[in-house]
N, C-alpha and C positions, 0 to 999 in steps of 0.2 A: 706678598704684600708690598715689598718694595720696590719690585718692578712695575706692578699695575700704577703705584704712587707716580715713576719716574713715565707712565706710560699719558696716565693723566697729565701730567707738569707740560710736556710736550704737547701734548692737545690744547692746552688752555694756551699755551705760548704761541701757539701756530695761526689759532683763531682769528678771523679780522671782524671786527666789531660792522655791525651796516650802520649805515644812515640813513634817517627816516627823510625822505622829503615828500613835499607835495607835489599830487602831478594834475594839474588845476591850468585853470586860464580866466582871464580877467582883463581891466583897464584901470588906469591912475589919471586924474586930472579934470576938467570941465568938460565934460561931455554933454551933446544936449538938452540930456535929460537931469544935467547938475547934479548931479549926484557925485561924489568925491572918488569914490572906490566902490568895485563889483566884480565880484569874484565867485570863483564855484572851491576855491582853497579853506572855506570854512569847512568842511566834511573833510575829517582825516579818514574815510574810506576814501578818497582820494588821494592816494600814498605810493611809492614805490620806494625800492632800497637798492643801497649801493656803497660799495667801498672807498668811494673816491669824494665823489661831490655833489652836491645841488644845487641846479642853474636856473635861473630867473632868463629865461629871453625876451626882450623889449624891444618892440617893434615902435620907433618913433613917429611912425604914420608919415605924413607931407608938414612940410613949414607950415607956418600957422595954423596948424589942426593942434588944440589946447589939451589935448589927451595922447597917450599913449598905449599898446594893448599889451600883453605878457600873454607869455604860456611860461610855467613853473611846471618844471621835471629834474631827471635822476641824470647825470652824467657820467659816463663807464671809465674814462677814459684820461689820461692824464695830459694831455694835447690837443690842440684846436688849431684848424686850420683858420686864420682868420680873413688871409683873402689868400688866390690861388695861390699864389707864390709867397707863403711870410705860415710859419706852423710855431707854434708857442706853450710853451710850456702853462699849464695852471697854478695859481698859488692859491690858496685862500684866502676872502675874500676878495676879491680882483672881480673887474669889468674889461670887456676887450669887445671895440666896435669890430666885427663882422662883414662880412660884403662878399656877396655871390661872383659867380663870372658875366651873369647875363648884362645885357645892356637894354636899356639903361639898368645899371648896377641898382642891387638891392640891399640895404643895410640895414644891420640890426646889431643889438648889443647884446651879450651872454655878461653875465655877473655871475659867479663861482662863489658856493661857500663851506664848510664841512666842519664850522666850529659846533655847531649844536643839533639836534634834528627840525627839521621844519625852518631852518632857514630861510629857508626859497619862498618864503609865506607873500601873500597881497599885502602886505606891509612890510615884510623881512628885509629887502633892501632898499626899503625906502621911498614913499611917494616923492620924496625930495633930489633923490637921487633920478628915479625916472623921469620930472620936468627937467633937471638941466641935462639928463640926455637930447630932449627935445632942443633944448638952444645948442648943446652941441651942434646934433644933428643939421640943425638949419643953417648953422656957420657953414658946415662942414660940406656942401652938398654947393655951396653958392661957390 
């Protein structure tokens, strides 16, 4: 009995707990059909898990387009490349703007979270956070 005990202890200690995120896609902002928010993250059978983190990717469209689009998924991984040359560690909660090799360059923002499940939600980081990506964005490109 007291080795099964000690056998157990070490299983429970070894264990890593998952995180539930959504794996969903949507927009935030004035789109033309005004509507504020629309998302397919209401269905938690839209779900996946993971040990590390849940990312929100925000795709800030062209300057003056007044919306933004996401996809929310499960991220494996504790590092992101965020442009070809620059690799960065994750923290929690954290944003890090993105950018391809192609040209014209393509960007986009990953937001990391892994305080609670369902983070990564159409609301979770934020409508407010996604419009000043948008002014980032548009600074950031001129």
């Amino acid at each position: 009995m007291f080795l099964e005990f000690w056998i157990l202890l070490v299983l429970c200690a070894t264990e890593t707990t998952a995180l539930n995120c959504y794996q969903c896609n949507g927009w935030h902002g004035d789109y033309p059909l005004r509507y504020s928010t629309a998302a397919t993250c209401d269905n938690r059978n839209n779900q996946c898990q993971t040990t590390q983190y849940c990312v929100k990717i925000i795709d800030p469209m062209a300057p003056g387009v007044n919306y933004v689009t996401f996809k929310s998924d499960c991220f494996y991984q504790t590092q992101i490349q965020v442009n070809p040359t620059n690799l960065s560690y994750i923290q929690g909660k954290t944003c890090f703007p993105y950018q391809d090799g192609s040209a014209p360059v393509k960007r986009w923002y990953y937001c990391f979270c892994n305080d609670r499940d369902y983070c990564n939600s159409a609301n979770g980081l934020g409508i407010f956070s996604a419009l000043i990506f948008s002014v980032i964005y548009s600074s950031w490109i001129q």
